[in-house]
C-alpha positions as CSV (number, residue, x, y, z in Angstrom):
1,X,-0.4,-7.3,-63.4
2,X,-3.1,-6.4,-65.7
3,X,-2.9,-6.0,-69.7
4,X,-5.1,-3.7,-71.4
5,X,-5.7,-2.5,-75.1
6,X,-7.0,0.7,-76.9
7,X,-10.0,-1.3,-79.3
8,X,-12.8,-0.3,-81.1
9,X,-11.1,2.5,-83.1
10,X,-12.6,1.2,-86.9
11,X,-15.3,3.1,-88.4
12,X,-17.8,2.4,-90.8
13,X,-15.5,1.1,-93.7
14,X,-12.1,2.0,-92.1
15,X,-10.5,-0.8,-90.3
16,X,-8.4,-0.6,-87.2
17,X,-6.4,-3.4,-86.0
18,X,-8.2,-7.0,-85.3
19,X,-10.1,-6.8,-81.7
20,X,-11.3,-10.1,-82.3
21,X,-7.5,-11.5,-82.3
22,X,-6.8,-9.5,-79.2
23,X,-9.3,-9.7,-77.1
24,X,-8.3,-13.4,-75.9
25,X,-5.0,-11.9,-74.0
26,X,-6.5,-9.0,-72.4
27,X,-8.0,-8.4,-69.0
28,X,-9.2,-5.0,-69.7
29,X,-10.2,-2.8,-72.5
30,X,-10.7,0.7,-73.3
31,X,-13.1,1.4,-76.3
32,X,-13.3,4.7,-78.1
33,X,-16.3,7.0,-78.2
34,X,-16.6,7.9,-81.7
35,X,-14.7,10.7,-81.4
36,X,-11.2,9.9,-82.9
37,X,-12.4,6.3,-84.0
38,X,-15.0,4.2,-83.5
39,X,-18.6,4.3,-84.5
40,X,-22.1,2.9,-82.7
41,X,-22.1,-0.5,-84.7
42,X,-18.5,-1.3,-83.8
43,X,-19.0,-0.1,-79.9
44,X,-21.9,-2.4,-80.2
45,X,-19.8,-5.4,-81.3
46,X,-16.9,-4.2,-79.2
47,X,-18.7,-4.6,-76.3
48,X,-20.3,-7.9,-76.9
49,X,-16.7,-9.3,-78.0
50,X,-15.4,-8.4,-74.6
51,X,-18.3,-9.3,-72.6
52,X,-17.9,-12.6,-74.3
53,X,-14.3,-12.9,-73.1
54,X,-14.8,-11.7,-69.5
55,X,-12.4,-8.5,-70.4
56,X,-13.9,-5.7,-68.2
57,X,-14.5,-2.4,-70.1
58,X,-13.1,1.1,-69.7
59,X,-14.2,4.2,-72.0
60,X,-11.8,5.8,-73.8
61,X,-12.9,9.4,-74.7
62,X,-10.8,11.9,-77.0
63,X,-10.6,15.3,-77.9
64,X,-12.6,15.8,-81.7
65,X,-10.3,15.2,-84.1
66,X,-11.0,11.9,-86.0
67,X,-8.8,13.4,-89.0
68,X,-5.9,12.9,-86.4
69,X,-6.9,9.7,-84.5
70,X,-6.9,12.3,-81.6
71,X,-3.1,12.6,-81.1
72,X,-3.5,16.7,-81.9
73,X,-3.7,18.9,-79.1
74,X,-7.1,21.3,-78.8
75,X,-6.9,23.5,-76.4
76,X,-11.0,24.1,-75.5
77,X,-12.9,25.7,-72.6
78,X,-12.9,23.5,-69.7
79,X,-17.1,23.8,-69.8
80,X,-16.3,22.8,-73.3
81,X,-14.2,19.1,-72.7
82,X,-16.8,18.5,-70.0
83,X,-19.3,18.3,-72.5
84,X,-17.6,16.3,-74.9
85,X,-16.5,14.1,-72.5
86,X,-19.7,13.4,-70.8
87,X,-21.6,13.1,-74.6
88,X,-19.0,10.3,-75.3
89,X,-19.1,8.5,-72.3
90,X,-22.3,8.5,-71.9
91,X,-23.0,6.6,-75.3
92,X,-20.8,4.2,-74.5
93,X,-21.9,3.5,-70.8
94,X,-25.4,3.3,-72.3
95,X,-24.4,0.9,-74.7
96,X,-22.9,-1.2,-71.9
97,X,-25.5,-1.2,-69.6
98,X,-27.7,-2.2,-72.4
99,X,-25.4,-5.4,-73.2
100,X,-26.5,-6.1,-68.9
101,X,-22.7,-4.5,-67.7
102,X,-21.6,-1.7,-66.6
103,X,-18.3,0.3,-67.1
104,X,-15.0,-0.5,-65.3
105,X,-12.6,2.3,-65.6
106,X,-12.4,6.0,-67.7
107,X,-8.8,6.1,-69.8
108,X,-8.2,9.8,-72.1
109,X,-6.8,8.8,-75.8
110,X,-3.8,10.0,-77.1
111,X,-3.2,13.8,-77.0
112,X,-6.3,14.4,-74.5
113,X,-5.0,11.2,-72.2
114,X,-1.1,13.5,-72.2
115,X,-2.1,16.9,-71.8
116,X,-4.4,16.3,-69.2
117,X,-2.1,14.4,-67.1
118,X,-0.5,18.3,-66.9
119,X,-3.9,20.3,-67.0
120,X,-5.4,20.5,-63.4
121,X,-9.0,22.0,-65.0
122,X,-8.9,18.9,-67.3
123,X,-7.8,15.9,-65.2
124,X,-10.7,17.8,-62.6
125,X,-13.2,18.1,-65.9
126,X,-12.6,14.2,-66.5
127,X,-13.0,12.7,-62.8
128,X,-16.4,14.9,-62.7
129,X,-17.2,13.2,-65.7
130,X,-16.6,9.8,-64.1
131,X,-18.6,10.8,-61.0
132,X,-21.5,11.9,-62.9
133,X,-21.3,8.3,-64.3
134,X,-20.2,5.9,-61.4
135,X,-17.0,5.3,-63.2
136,X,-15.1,3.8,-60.6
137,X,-11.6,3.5,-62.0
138,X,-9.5,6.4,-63.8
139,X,-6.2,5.0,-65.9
140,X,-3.6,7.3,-66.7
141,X,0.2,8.0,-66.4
142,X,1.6,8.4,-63.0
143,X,2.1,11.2,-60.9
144,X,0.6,13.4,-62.9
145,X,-2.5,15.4,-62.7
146,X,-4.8,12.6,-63.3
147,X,-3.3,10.7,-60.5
148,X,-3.7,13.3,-58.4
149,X,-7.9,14.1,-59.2
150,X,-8.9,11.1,-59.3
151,X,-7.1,10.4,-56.3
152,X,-8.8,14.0,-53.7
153,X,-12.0,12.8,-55.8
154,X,-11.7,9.1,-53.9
155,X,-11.5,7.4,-57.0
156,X,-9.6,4.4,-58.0
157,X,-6.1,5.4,-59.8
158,X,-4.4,2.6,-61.9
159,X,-1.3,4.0,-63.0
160,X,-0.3,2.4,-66.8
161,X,2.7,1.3,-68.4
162,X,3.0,0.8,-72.2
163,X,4.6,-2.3,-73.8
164,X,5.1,-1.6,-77.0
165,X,6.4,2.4,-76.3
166,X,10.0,3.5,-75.9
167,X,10.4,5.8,-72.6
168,X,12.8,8.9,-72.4
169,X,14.6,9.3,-69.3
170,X,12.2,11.4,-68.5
171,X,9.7,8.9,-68.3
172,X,7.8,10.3,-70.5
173,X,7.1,8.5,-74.1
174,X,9.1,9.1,-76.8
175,X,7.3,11.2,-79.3
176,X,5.8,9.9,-82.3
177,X,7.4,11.9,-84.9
178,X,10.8,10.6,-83.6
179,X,12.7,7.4,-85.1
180,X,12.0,3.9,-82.8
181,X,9.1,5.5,-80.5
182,X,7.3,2.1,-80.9
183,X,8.6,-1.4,-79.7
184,X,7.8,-3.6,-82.5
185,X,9.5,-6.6,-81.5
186,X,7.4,-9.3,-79.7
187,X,9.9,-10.2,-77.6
188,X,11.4,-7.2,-76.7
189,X,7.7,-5.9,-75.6
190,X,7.7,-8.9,-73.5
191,X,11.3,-7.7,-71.5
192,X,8.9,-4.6,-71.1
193,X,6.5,-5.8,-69.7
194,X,8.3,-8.3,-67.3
195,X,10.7,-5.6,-66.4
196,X,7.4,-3.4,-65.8
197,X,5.2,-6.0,-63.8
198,X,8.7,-7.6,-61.7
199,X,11.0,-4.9,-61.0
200,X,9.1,-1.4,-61.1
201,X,11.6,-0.5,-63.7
202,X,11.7,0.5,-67.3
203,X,14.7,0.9,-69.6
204,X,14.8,4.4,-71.5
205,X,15.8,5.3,-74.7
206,X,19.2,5.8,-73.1
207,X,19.5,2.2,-72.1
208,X,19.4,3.1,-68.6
209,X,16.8,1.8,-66.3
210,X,14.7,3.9,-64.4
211,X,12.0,3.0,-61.4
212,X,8.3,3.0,-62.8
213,X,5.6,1.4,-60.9
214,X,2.4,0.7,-62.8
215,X,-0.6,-0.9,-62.0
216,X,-1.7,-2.1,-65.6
217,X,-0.3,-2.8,-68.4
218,X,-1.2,-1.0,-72.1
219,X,-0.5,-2.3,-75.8
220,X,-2.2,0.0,-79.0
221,X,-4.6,-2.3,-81.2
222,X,-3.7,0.1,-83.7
223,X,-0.2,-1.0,-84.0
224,X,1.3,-3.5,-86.7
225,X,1.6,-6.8,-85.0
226,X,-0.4,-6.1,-81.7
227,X,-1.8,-9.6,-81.4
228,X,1.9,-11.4,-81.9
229,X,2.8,-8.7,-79.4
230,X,-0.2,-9.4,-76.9
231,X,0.6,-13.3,-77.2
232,X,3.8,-12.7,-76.1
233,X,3.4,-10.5,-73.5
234,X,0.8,-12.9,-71.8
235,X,2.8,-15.8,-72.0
236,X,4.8,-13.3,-69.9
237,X,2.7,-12.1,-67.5
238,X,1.3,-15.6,-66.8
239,X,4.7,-16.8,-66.1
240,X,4.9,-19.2,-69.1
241,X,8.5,-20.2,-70.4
């Protein structure tokens, strides 16, 4: 089972999480476009920090809402989200083949990553994007729209799971602006993930389990305590007691 990490979301003065801590305990890693965080020096040092640690390297484009870290909803013209989509990307697989690599996988951040997992024209406008590219690999929830382009576009879908996210029955994530949406607890992210990676199961917010088979594995560098959370969840996954 594979972990990955949302990194490279500081800008300028504005510091966001410690990529350089994480890094160590990840075998993938999506890196924003500058669009909700990010800027060209830090995907620059991004990518040379995970080149340097053998973590392949996804793109992780938003919709245009720094002010919001991207977690607000825009509902554009699907010409529109091509657009930005293919501007951000692009930079970033430049930037990577630059550094002599190329790019491993496409991931959507935050509001853009949900609602196109519902939006046919969207998931469609994304998995162009990756075409365009020679993205190989599209992440994204399962079952959902983004699963199913990528998928009729004979791409690669890895279907994610989040560690340090509370699921509602539904099997959708808990929403943000609700009490205990986040798993704080090292230990308790690591029960996630080995319930995740071992059973297919997750337990909801209703303490009931519920089957959820993922592919990879996602914790936010933007939370509190990611790296404790990352150590723990490798020890985990690499079957350490």
């Amino acid at each position: 089972m594979e972990l990955n990490a949302d990194l490279g979301e500081s800008w300028y003065d504005h510091r966001v999480g410690d990529d350089a801590a994480l890094m160590p305990y990840l075998d993938a890693c999506n890196l924003a476009c500058g669009f909700h965080g990010g800027d060209a020096l830090t995907m620059v040092q991004t990518i040379d920090l995970a080149l340097n640690h053998g973590v392949r390297i996804g793109a992780h484009p938003s919709f245009p809402d720094r002010k919001h870290f991207g977690r607000r909803t825009l509902h554009l013209p699907v010409a529109q989200l091509r657009a930005l989509l293919l501007y951000q990307v692009s930079a970033l697989d430049g930037m990577v083949r630059a550094a002599g690599s190329k790019l491993h996988h496409l991931k959507p951040h935050g509001a853009l990553y949900h609602f196109a997992d519902g939006d046919r024209a969207s998931a469609a406008a994304i998995v162009e994007v990756m075409k365009l590219l020679d993205i190989p690999t599209l992440y994204g929830p399962p079952g959902g729209e983004l699963q199913r382009a990528a998928e009729q576009a004979g791409r690669t879908f890895y279907a994610e799971g989040f560690v340090d996210r509370v699921y509602e029955p539904s099997l959708h994530l808990r929403s943000r602006q609700l009490e205990n949406a986040s798993i704080d607890d090292p230990k308790r992210a690591a029960e996630q993930a080995r319930k995740l990676a071992r059973e297919g199961k997750v337990t909801a917010s209703d303490g009931r389990d519920y089957p959820l088979r993922v592919q990879t594995l996602c914790i936010h560098g933007d939370h509190t305590g990611a790296v404790d959370r990352a150590m723990a969840v490798r020890r985990e996954l690499d079957g350490a007691k």
